[in-house]
C-alpha positions as CSV (number, residue, x, y, z in Angstrom):
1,X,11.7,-63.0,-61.4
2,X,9.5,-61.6,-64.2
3,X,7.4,-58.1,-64.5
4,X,4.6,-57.6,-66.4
5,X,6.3,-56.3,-69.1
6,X,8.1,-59.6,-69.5
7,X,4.1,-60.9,-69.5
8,X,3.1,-59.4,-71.7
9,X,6.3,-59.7,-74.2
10,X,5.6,-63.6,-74.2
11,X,1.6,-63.2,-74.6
12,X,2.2,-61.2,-77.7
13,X,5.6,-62.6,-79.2
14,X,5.0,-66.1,-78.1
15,X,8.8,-66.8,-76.2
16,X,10.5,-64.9,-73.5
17,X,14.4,-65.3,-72.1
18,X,15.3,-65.0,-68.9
19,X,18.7,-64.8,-67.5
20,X,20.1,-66.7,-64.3
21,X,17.4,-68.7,-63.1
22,X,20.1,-71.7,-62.6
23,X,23.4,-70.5,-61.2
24,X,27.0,-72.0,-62.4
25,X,27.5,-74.1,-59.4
26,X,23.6,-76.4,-60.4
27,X,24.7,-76.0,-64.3
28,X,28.0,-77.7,-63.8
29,X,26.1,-80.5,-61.9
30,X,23.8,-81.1,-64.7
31,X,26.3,-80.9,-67.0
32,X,28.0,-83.7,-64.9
33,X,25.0,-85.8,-64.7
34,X,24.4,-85.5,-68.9
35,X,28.4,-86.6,-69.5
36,X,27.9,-89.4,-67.5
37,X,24.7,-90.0,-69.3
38,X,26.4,-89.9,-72.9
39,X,29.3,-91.8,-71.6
40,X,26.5,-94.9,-70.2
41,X,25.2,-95.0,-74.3
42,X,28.6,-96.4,-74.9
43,X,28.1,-100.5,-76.5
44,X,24.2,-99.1,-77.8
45,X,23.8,-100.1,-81.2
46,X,20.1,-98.0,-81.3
47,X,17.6,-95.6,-80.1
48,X,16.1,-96.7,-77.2
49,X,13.8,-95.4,-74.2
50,X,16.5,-93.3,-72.8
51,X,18.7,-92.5,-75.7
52,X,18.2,-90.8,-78.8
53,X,21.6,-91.4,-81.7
54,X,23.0,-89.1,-84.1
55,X,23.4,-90.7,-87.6
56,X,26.6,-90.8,-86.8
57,X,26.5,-92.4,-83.4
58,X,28.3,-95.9,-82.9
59,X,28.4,-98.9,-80.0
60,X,32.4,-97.5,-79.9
61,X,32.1,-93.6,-80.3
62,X,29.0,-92.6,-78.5
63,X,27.0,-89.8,-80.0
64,X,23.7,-89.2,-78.2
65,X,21.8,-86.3,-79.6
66,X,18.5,-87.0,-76.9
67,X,18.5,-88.0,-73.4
68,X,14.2,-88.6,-73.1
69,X,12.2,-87.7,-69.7
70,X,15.5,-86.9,-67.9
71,X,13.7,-86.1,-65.1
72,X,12.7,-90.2,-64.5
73,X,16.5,-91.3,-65.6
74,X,18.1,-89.2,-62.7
75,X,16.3,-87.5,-59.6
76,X,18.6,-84.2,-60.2
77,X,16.7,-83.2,-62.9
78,X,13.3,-83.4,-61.2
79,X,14.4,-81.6,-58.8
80,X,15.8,-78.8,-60.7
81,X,11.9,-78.9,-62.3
82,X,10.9,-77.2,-59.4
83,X,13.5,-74.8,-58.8
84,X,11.9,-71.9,-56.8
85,X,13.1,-69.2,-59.5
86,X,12.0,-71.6,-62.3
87,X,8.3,-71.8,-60.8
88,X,8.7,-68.2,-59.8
89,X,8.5,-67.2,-63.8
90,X,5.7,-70.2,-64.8
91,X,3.6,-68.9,-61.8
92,X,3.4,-65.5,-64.1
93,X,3.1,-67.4,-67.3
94,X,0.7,-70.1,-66.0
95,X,-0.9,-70.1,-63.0
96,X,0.1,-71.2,-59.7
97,X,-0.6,-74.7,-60.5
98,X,1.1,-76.7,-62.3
99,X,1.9,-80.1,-64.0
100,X,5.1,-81.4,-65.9
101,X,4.3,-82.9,-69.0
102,X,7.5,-84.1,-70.5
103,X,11.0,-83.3,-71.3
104,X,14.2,-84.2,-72.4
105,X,17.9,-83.0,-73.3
106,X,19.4,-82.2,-76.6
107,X,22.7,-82.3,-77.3
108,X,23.8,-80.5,-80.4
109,X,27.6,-81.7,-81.1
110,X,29.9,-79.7,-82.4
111,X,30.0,-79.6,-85.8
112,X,26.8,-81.9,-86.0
113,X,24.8,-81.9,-83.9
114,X,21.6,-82.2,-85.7
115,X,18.9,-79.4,-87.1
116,X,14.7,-79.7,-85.8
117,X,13.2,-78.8,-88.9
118,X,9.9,-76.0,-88.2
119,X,7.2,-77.2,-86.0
120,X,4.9,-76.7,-83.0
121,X,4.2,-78.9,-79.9
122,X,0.7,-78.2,-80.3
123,X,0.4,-80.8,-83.3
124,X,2.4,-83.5,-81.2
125,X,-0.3,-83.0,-78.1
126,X,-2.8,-80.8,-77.9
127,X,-4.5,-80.2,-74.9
128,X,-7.9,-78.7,-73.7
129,X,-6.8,-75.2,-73.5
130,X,-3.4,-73.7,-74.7
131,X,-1.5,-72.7,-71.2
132,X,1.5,-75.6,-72.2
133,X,4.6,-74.3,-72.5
134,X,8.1,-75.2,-73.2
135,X,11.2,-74.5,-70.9
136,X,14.8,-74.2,-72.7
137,X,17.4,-74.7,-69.9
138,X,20.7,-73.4,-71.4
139,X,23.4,-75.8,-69.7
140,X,25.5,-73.9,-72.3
141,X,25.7,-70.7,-74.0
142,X,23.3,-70.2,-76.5
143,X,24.9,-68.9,-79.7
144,X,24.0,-67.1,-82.7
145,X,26.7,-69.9,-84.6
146,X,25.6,-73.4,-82.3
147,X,22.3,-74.0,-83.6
148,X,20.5,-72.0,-81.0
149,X,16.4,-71.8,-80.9
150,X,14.4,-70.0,-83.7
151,X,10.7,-69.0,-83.2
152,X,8.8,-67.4,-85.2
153,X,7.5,-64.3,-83.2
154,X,3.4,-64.3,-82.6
155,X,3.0,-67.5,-84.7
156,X,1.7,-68.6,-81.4
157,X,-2.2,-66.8,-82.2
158,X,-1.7,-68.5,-85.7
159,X,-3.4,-71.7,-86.9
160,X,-2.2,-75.4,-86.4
161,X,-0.1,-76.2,-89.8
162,X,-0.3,-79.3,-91.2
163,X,2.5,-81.5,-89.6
164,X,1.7,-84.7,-91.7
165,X,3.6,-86.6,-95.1
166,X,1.9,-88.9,-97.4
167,X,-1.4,-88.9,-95.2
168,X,0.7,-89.5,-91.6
169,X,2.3,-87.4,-88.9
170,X,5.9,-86.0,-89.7
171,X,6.0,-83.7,-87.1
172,X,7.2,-81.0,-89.1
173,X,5.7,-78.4,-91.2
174,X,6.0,-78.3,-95.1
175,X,8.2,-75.2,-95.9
176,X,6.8,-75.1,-99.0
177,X,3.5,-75.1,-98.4
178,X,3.3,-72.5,-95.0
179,X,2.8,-68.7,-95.1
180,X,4.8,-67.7,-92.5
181,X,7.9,-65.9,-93.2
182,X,11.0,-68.2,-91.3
183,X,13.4,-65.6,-92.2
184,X,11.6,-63.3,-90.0
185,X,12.1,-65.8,-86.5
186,X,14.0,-64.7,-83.7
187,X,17.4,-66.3,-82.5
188,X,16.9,-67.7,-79.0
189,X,20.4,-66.7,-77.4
190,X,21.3,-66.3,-73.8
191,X,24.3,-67.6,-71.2
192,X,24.2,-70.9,-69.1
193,X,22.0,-70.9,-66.2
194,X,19.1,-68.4,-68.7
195,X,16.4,-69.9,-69.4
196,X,13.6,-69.6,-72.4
197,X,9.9,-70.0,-72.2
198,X,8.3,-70.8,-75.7
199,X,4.7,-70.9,-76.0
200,X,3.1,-74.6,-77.0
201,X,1.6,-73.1,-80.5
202,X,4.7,-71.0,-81.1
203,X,6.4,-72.2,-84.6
204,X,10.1,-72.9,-84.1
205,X,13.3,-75.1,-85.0
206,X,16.6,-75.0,-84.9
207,X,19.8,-74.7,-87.4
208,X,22.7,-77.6,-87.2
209,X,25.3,-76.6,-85.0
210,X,28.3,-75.9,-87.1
211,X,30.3,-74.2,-84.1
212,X,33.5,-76.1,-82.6
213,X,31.8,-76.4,-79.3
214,X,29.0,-78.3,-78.3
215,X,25.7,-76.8,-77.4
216,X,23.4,-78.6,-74.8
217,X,19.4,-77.5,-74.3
218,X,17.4,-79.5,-71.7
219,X,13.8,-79.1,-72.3
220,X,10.8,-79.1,-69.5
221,X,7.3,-79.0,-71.0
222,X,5.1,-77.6,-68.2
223,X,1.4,-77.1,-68.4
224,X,-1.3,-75.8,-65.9
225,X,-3.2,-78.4,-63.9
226,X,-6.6,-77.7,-65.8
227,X,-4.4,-78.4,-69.4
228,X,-5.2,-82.3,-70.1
229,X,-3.5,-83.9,-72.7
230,X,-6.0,-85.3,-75.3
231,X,-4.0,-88.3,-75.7
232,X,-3.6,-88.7,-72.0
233,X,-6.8,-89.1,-69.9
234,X,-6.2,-93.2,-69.6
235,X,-3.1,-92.7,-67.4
236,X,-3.8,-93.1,-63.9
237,X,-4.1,-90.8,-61.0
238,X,-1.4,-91.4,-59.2
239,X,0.8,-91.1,-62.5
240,X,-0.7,-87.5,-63.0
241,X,-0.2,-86.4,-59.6
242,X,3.1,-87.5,-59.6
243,X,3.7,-84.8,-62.3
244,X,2.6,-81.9,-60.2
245,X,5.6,-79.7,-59.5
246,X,3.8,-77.1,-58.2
247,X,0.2,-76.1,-56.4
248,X,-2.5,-78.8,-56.7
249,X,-4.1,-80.5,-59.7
250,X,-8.1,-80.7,-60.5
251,X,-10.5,-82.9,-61.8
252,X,-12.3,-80.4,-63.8
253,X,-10.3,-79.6,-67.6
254,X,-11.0,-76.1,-68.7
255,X,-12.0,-76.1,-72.2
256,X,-10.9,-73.6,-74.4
257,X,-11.5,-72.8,-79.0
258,X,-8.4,-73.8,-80.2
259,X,-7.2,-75.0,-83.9
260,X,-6.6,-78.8,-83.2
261,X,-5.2,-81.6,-85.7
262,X,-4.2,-84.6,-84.0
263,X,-0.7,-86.3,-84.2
264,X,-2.7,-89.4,-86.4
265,X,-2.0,-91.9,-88.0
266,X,1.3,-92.2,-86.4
267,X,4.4,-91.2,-87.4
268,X,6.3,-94.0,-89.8
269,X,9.5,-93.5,-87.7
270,X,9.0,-93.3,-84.1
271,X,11.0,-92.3,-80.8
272,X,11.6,-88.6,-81.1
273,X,10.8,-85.7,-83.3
274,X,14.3,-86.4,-84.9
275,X,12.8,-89.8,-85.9
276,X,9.0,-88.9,-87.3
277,X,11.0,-86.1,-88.9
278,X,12.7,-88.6,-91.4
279,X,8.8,-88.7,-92.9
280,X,8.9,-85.3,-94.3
281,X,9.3,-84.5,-98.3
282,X,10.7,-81.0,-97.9
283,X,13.5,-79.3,-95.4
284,X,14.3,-76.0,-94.7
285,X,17.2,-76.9,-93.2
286,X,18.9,-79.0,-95.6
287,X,21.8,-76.4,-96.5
288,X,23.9,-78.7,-98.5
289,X,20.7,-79.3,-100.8
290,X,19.1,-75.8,-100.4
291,X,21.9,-73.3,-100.2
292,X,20.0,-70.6,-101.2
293,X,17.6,-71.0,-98.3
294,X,20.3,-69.8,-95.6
295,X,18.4,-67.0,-93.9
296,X,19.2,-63.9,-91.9
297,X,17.4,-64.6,-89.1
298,X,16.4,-61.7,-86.9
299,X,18.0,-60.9,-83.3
């Protein structure tokens, strides 16, 4: 699926796209599965271990802006984890073994669906070494106006930034407070069916979608077998193996130097980055507040 050009793209920029790894026919059935998900939030007053709310959202007019661990609410979507050309491309990135680690979709409504201010995954679990990375399925067309992916290109060999507020995890970094250059980050664009592949330490977020359609991302977080989660090692076995979507796993972690600062004390709003994200002092993407800070990002 990939050549070693495409390798090495991703080892230096942090995030590679590639195109048609799902075909229409298995998009449109996700995309069935998901409506009937968002249409089963209907009477939900809250967030709860399935669904994620938009602000907005109410028991009457569902608006679900995260579906959590999709792959345990509906087999499809497990299945589609181990999509031959889907493993094809983590084989190159990865290894030949691997483990899923997580996932979920988000739904960016039309006009507003929500922003993810800047952050990595590698503050909200670290593992022994850094071969974790994050899987962007497009189950629509990823726009440069529908609040599409923005990474910041090669802040994957960075440090870990500071994700805390007031002394407790925010999961977001402090925009004014950061070196890095957001203007600079790449738009994440591509058709239904592509796919993107973003490094675990890469720095990115994501605008609100201020299109007229709606934009849907379903996200797989995929590490290799000898990645453990820090926060994990008291889950059992048989949990773990049951997360092995491809090759076999291994009782022996490799250990790797890598900037570490763990997700503690917890987060004051819990339940998804959307929620410990209500913790921070300072967003980029507040455009009503910060008009100025609209940026150019770069293709």
């Amino acid at each position: 699926m990939i050549n070693e050009q495409e390798v090495a793209f991703y080892n230096d920029s942090g995030y590679l796209v590639v195109d048609d790894i799902y075909s229409p026919e298995e998009v449109g059935e996700m995309r069935s599965v998901v409506d009937e998900l968002v249409a089963a939030a209907s009477g939900l007053t809250d967030h709860d271990s399935v669904y994620d709310l938009e602000p907005s959202h109410t028991a009457e007019r569902p608006r679900v802006r995260r579906i959590k661990e999709m792959y345990n609410v509906h087999p499809l979507f497990r299945k589609m984890a181990e999509h031959p050309k889907l493993i094809a491309v983590l084989t190159k990135l990865l290894g030949p073994n691997l483990v899923l680690h997580g996932g979920k979709i988000n739904i960016k409504a039309a006009e507003y669906g929500s922003p993810v201010e800047w952050h990595q995954d590698w503050a909200f679990y670290p593992h022994t070494n850094h071969d974790v990375l994050a899987i962007g399925v497009m189950l629509d067309d990823m726009t440069e106006e529908n609040g599409p992916l923005l990474i910041a290109p090669g802040s994957h060999k960075g440090p870990t930034f500071d994700h805390h507020a007031d002394g407790v995890f925010a999961g977001a970094i402090d925009p004014e407070n950061c070196p890095v250059d957001f203007t600079k980050a790449g738009r994440v664009i591509g058709k239904a069916g592509a796919c993107s592949f973003h490094h675990v330490r890469a720095i990115h977020g994501s605008e609100q979608n201020r299109s007229g359609k709606d934009r849907m991302l379903m996200l797989y977080q995929v590490a290799a077998a000898d990645a453990w989660d820090l926060r994990r090692f008291n889950e059992s076995w048989d949990d773990r193996e049951a997360r092995v979507i491809a090759g076999t796993s291994t009782l022996e972690p490799r250990l790797v130097q890598t900037p570490i600062r763990l997700p503690y004390p917890p987060a004051r709003h819990e339940g998804s980055i959307y929620e410990n994200q209500r913790g921070i002092k300072h967003r980029y993407f507040d455009f009503e507040a910060h008009p100025d800070k609209v940026a150019e990002f770069a293709d």
